[in-house]
Rosetta silent file (secondary structure, phi, psi, omega in degrees, C-alpha in Angstrom):
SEQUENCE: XXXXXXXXXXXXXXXXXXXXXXXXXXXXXXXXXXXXXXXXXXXXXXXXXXXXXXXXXXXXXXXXXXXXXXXXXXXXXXXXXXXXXXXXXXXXXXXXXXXXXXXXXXXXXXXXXXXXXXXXXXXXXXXXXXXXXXXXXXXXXXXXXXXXXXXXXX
SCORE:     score description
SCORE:     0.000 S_00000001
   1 L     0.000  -35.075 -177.062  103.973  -39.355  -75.063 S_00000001
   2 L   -71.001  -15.742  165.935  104.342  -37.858  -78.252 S_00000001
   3 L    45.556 -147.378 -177.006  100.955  -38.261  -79.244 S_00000001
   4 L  -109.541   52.471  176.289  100.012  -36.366  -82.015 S_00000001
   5 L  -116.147  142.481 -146.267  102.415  -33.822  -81.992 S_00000001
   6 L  -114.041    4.954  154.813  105.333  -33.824  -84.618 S_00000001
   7 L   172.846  158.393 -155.075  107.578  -33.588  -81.711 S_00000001
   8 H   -44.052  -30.419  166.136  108.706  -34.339  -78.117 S_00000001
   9 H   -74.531  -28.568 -171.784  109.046  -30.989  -77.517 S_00000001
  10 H   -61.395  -39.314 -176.890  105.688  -29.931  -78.578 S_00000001
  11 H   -48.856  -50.259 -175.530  104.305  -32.501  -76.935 S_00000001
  12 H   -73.112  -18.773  167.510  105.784  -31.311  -73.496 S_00000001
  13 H   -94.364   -8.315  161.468  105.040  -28.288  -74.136 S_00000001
  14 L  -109.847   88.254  148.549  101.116  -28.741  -74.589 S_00000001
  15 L    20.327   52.780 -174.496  101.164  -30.923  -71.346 S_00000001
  16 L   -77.313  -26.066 -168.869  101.233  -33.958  -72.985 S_00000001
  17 L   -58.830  145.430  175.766  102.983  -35.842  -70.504 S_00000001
  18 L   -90.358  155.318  143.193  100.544  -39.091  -68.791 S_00000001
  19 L    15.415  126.738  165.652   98.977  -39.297  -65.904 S_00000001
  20 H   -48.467  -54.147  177.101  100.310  -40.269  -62.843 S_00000001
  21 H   -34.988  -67.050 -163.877   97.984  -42.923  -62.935 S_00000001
  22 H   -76.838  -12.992  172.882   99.140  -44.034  -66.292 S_00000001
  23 H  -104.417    3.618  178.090  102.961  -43.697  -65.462 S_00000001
  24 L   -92.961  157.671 -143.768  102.926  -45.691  -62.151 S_00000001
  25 L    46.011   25.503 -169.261  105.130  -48.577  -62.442 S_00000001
  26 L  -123.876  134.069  169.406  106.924  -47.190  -65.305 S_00000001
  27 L  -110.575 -170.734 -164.375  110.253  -46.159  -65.230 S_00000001
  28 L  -126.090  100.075  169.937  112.298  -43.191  -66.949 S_00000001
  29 L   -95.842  152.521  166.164  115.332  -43.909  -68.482 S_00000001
  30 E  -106.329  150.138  160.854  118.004  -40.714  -69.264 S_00000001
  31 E  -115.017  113.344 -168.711  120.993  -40.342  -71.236 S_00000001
  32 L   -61.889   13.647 -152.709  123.029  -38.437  -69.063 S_00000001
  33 L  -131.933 -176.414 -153.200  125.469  -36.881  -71.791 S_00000001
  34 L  -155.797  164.865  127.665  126.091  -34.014  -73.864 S_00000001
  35 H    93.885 -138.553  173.178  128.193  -33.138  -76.917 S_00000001
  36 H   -29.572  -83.848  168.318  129.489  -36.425  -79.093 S_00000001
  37 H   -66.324  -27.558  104.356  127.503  -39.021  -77.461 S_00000001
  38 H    32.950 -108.285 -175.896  124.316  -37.015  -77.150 S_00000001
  39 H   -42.316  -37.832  145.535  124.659  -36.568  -81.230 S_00000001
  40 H   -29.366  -85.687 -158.972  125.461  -40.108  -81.636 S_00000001
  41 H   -21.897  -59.218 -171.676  122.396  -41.024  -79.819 S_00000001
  42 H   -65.776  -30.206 -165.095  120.101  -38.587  -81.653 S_00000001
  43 L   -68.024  109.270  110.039  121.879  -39.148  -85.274 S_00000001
  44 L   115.845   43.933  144.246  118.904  -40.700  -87.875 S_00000001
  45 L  -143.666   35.764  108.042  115.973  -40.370  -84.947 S_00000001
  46 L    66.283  101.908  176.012  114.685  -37.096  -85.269 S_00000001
  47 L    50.772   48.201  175.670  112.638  -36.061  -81.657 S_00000001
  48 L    37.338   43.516  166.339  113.975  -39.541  -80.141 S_00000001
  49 L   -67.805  118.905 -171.565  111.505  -41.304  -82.574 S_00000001
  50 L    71.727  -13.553  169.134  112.268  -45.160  -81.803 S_00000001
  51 L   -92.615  145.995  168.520  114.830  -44.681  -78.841 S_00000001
  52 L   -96.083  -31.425 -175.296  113.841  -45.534  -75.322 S_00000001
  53 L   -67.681  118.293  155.225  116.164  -43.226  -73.465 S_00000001
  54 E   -66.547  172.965 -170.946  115.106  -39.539  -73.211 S_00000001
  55 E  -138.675  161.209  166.043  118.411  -37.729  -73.503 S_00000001
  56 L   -70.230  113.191  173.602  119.447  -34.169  -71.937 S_00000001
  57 L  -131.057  119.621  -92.841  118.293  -31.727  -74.347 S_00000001
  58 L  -126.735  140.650 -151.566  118.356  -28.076  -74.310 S_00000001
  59 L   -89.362  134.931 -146.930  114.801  -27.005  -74.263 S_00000001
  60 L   114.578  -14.295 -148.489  114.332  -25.772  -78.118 S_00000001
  61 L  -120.135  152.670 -166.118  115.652  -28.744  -79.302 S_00000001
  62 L   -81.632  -26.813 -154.956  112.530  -31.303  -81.247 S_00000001
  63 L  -103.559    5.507 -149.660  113.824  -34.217  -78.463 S_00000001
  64 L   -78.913  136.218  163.294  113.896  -31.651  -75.227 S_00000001
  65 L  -151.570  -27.710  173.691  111.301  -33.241  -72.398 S_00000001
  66 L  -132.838  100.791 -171.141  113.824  -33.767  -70.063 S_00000001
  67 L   -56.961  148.275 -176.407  116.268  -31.129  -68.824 S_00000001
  68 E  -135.523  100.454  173.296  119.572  -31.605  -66.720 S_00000001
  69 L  -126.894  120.265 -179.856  120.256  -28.652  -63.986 S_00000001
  70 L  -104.366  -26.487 -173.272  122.487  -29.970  -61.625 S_00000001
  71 L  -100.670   92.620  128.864  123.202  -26.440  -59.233 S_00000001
  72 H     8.761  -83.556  179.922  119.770  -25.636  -57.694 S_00000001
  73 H   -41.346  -49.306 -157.747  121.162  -22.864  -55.949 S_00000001
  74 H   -89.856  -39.716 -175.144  122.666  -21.161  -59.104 S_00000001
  75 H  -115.985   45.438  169.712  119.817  -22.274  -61.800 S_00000001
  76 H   -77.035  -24.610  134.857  116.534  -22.234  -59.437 S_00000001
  77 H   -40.094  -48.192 -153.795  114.921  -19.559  -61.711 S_00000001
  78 H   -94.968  -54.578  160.566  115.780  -21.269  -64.869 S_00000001
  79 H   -46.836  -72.980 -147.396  113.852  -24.753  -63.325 S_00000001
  80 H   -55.549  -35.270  160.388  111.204  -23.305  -62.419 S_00000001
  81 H   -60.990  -56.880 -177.413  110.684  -21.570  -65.315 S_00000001
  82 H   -64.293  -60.461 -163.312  111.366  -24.688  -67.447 S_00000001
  83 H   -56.650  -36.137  162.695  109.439  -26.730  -64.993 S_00000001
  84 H   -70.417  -34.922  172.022  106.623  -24.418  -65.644 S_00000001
  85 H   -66.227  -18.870 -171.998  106.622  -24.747  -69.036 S_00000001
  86 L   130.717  -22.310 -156.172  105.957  -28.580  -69.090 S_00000001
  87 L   -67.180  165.377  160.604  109.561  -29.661  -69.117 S_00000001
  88 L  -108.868  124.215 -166.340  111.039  -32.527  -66.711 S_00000001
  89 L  -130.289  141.201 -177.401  113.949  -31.263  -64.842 S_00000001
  90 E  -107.206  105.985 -174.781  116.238  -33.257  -62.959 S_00000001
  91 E  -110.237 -159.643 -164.992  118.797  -31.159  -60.485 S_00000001
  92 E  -143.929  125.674  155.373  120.791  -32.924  -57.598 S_00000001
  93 L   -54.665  -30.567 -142.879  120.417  -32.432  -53.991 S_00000001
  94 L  -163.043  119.768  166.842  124.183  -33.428  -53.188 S_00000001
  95 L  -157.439  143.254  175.958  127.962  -33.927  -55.055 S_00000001
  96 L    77.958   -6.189 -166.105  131.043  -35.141  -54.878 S_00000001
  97 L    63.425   31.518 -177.513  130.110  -36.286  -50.988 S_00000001
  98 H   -93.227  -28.343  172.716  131.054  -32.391  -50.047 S_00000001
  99 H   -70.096  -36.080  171.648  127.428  -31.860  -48.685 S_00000001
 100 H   -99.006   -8.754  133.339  127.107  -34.633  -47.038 S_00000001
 101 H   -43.291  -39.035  179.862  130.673  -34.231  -45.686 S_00000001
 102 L  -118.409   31.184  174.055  129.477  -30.912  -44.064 S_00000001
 103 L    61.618    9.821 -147.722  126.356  -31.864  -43.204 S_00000001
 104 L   -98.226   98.518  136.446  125.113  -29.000  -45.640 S_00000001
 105 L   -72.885   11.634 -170.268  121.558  -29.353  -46.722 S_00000001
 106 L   -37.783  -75.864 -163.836  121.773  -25.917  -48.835 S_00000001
 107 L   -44.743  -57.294 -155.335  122.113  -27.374  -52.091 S_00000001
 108 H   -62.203  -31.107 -169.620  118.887  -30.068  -51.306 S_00000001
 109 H   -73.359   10.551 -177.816  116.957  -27.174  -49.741 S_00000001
 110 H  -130.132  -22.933 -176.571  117.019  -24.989  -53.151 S_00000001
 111 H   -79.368  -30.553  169.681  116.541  -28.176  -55.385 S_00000001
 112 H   -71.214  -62.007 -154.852  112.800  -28.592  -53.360 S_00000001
 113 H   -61.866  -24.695  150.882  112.115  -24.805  -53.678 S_00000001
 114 H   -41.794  -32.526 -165.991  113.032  -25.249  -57.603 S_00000001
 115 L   111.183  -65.097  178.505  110.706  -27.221  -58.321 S_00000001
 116 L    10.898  135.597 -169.431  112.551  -29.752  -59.900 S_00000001
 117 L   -95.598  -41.127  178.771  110.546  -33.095  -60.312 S_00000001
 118 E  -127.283  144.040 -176.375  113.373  -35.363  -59.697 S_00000001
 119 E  -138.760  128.787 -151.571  116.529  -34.916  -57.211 S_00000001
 120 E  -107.721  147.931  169.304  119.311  -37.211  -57.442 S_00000001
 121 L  -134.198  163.481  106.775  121.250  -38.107  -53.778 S_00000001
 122 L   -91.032   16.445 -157.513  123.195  -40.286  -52.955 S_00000001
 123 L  -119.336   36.654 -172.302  122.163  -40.014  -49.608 S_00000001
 124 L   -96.140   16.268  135.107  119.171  -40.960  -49.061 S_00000001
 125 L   -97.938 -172.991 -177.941  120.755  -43.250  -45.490 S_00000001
 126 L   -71.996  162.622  134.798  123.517  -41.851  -43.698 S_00000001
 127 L   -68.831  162.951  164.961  126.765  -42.665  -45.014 S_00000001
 128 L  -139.649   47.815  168.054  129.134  -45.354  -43.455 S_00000001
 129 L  -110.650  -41.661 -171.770  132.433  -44.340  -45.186 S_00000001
 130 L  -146.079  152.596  161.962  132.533  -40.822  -42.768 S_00000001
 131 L   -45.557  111.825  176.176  130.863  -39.055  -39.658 S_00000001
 132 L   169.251  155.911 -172.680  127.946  -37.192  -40.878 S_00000001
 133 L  -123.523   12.285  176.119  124.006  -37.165  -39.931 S_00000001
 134 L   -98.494  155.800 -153.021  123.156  -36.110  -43.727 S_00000001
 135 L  -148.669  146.154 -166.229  120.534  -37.965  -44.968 S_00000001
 136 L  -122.672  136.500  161.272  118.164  -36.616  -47.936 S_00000001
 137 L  -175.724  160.229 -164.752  114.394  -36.873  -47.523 S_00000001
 138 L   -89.875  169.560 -172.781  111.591  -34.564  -47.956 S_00000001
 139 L   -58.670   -6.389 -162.140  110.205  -32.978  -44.790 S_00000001
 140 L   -98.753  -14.908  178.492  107.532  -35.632  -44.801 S_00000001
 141 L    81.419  -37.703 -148.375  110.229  -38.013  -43.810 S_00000001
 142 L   -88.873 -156.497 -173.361  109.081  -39.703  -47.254 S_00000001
 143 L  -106.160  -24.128  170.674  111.078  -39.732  -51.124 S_00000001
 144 L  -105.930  173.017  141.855  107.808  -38.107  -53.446 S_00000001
 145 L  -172.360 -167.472 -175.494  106.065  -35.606  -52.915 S_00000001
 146 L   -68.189  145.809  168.047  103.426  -32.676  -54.763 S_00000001
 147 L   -61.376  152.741  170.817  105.536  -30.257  -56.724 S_00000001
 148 L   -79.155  -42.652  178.927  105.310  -26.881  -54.901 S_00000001
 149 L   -39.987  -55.567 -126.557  105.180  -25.173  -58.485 S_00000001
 150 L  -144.591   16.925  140.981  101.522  -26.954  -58.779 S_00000001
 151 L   -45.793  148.351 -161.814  100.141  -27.647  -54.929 S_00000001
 152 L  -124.072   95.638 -153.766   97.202  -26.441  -54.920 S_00000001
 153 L   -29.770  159.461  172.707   96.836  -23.589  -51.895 S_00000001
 154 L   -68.409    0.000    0.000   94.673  -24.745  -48.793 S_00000001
């Protein structure tokens, strides 16, 4: 991905990213963390030169490609914006089981209109620990779909 760009960010930020084409069957790992392990991670690879995990990294940063906004509702300006820029940002549809305790699609319904490229559930059946009909899927029934940022108008 990094091509010939002196670093992950640059790269993401000149659209650097491949192809769909060239990314299907490939997966995406993250490192989920912040602070200590983060800096561990990062310590003596310089824009995640030789690690396979992208890590959450504050866009600015030589490794940032992939972003961690988990409240839709609260940071849907700040994806979209990031999302525009090239970045990959991963928010969450759902937490803690309180949304899908109240049947509350809010949260998933601000994480499509972000933009976001990927939206973590756990819910994409029904649960069968409690009495609830939420269930996460795009309107489409299906689990992908076009970003809204970059559909391309009728």
């Amino acid at each position: 991905m990094r091509g010939k760009y002196t670093t992950l960010e640059s790269a993401v930020l000149h659209a650097n990213w491949p192809t769909l084409k060239a990314a299907r069957g490939k997966y995406i790992f993250i490192l989920d963390e912040v602070g200590d392990k983060r800096a561990a991670y990062l310590a003596g690879h310089p824009s995640l030169k030789g690690r396979v995990l992208f890590s959450n990294s504050e866009p600015g940063t030589p490794e940032a490609a992939i972003h961690i906004l988990n409240n839709a509702k609260k940071d849907q300006a700040a994806i979209q914006d990031l999302v525009k820029k090239g970045y990959l940002i991963r928010t969450r549809a759902d937490s803690d089981t309180q949304e899908a305790r109240r049947n509350d699609r809010s949260s998933f319904e601000a994480a499509m209109q972000s933009g976001a490229q990927i939206i973590s559930t756990d819910y994409y059946r029904k649960s069968t620990h409690f009495q609830s009909d939420y269930a996460i899927s795009f309107p489409s029934g299906g689990y992908v779909r076009v970003d809204p940022l970059f559909a391309k108008s009728k």
